[in-house]
Backbone bond lengths (Angstrom), bond angles and torsions (degrees), N, CA, C in turn:
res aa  C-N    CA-C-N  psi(-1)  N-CA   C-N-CA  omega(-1)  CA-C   N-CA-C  phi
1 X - - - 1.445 - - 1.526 108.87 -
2 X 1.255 122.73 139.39 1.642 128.65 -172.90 1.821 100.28 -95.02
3 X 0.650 89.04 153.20 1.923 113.91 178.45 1.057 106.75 -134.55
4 X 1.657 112.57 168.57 1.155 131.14 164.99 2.029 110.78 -159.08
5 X 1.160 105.46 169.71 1.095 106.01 -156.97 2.143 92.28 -108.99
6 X 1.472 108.39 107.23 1.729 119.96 168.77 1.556 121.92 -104.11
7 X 1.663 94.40 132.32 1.168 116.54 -175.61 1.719 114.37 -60.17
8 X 1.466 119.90 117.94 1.560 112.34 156.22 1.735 118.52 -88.93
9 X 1.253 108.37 151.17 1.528 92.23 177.87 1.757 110.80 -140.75
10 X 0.810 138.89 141.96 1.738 145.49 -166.40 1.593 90.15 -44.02
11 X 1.377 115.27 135.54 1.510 136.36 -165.21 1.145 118.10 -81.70
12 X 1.179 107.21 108.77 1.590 119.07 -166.45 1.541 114.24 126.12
13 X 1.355 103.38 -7.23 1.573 88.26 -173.21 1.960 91.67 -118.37
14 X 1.574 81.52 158.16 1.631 85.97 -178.31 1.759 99.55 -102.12
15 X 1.650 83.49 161.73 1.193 98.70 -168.27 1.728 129.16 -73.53
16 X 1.576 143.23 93.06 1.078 116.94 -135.60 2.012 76.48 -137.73
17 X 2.064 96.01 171.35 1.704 82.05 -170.66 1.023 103.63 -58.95
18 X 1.733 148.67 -31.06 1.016 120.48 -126.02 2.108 99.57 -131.79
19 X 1.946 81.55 24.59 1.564 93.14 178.23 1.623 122.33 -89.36
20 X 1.747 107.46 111.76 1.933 94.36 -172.67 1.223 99.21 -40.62
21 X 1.288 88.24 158.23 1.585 120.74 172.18 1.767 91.18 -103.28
22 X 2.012 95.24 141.24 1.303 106.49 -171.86 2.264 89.65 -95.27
23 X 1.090 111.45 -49.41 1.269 120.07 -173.11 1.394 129.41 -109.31
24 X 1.127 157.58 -146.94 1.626 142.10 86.07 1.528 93.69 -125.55
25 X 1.964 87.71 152.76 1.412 103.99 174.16 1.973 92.23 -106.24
26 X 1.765 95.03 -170.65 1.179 147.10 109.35 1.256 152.37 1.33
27 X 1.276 125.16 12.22 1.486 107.33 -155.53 1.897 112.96 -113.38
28 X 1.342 126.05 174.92 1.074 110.40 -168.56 1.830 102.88 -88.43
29 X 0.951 131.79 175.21 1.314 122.80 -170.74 1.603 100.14 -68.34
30 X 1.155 123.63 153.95 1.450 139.66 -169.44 1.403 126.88 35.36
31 X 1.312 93.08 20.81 1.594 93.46 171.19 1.414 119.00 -108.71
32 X 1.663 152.41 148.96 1.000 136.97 155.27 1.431 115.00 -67.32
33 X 1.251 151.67 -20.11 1.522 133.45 -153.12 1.521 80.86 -100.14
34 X 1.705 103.00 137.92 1.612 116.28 175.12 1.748 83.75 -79.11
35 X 1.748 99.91 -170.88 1.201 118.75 179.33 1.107 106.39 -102.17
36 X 1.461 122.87 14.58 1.761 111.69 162.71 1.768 101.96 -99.27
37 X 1.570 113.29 -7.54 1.429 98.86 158.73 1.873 87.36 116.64
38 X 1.117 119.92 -13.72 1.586 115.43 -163.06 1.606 94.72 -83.14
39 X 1.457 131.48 131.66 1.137 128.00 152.63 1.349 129.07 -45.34
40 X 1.403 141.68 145.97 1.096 123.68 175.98 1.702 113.38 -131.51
41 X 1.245 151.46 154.78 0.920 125.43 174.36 1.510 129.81 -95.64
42 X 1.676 96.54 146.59 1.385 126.61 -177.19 1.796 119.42 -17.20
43 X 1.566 105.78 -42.02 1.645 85.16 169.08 1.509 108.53 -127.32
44 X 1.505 102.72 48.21 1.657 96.46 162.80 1.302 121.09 -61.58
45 X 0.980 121.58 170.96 1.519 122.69 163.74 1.628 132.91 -86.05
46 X 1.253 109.17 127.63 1.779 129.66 -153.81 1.623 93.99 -111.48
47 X 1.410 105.29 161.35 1.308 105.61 -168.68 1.713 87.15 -168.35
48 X 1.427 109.91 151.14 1.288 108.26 -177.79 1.874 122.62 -70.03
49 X 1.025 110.42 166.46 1.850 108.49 -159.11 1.549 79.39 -85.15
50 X 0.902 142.36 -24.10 1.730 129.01 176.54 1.671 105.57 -51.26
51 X 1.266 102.66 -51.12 1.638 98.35 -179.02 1.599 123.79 -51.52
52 X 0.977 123.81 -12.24 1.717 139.02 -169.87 1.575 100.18 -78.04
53 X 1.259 111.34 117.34 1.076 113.54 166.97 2.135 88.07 123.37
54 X 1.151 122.97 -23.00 1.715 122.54 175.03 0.903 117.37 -99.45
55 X 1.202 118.14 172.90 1.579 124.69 -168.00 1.465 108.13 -77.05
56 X 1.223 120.35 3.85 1.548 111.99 178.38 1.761 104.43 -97.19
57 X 1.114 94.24 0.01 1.730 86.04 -174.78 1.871 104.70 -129.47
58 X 1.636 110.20 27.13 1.434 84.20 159.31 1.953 105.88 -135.34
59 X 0.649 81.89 171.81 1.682 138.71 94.17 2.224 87.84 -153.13
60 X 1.480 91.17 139.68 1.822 94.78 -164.43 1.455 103.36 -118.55
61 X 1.572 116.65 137.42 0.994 107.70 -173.84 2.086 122.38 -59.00
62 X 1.298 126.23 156.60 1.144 85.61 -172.83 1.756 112.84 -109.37
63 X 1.752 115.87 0.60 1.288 102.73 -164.32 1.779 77.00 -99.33
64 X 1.263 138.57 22.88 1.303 123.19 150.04 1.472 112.37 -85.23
65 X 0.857 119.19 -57.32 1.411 137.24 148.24 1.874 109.80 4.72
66 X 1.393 104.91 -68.41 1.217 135.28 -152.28 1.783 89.78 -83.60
67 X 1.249 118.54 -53.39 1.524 132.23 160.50 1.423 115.48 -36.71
68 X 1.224 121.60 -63.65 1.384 122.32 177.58 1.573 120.74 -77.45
69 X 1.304 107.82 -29.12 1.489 98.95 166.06 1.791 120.65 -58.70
70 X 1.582 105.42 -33.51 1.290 122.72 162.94 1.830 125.94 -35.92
71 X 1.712 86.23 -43.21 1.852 100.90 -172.60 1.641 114.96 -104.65
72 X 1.605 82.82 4.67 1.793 97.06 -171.09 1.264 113.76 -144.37
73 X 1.547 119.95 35.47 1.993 113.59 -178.01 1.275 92.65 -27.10
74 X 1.879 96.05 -176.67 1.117 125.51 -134.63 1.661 74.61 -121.52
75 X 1.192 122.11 164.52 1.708 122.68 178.88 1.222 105.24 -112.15
């Protein structure tokens, strides 16, 4: 299954390039709901699931985190 890595951002604000990011999830490719279950919106910003785990993708959620390590051990 493909993933990708979606932007959450403090509620109320829309999502724009140059809007912090409050979180990142999880999610499967083209879907908004991460895998901790939180909706996210439609044009946050996505980033490939390779990035998870670098400094471009946190502060990271962690029971998504904990989810994908699940569908993806460690080698």
């Amino acid at each position: 299954m493909e993933h990708e890595i979606r932007a959450e951002y403090e509620e109320g604000v829309l999502p724009h390039e140059d809007t912090p990011v409050k979180l990142w999830h999880m999610t499967r490719v083209g879907s908004t709901t991460a895998m901790c279950g939180r909706d996210l919106a439609p044009a946050a910003a996505t980033r490939s699931a390779d990035a998870w785990g670098g400094s471009g993708a946190k502060p990271f959620c962690r029971q998504c985190g904990v989810l994908y390590l699940g569908e993806h051990p460690a080698s």
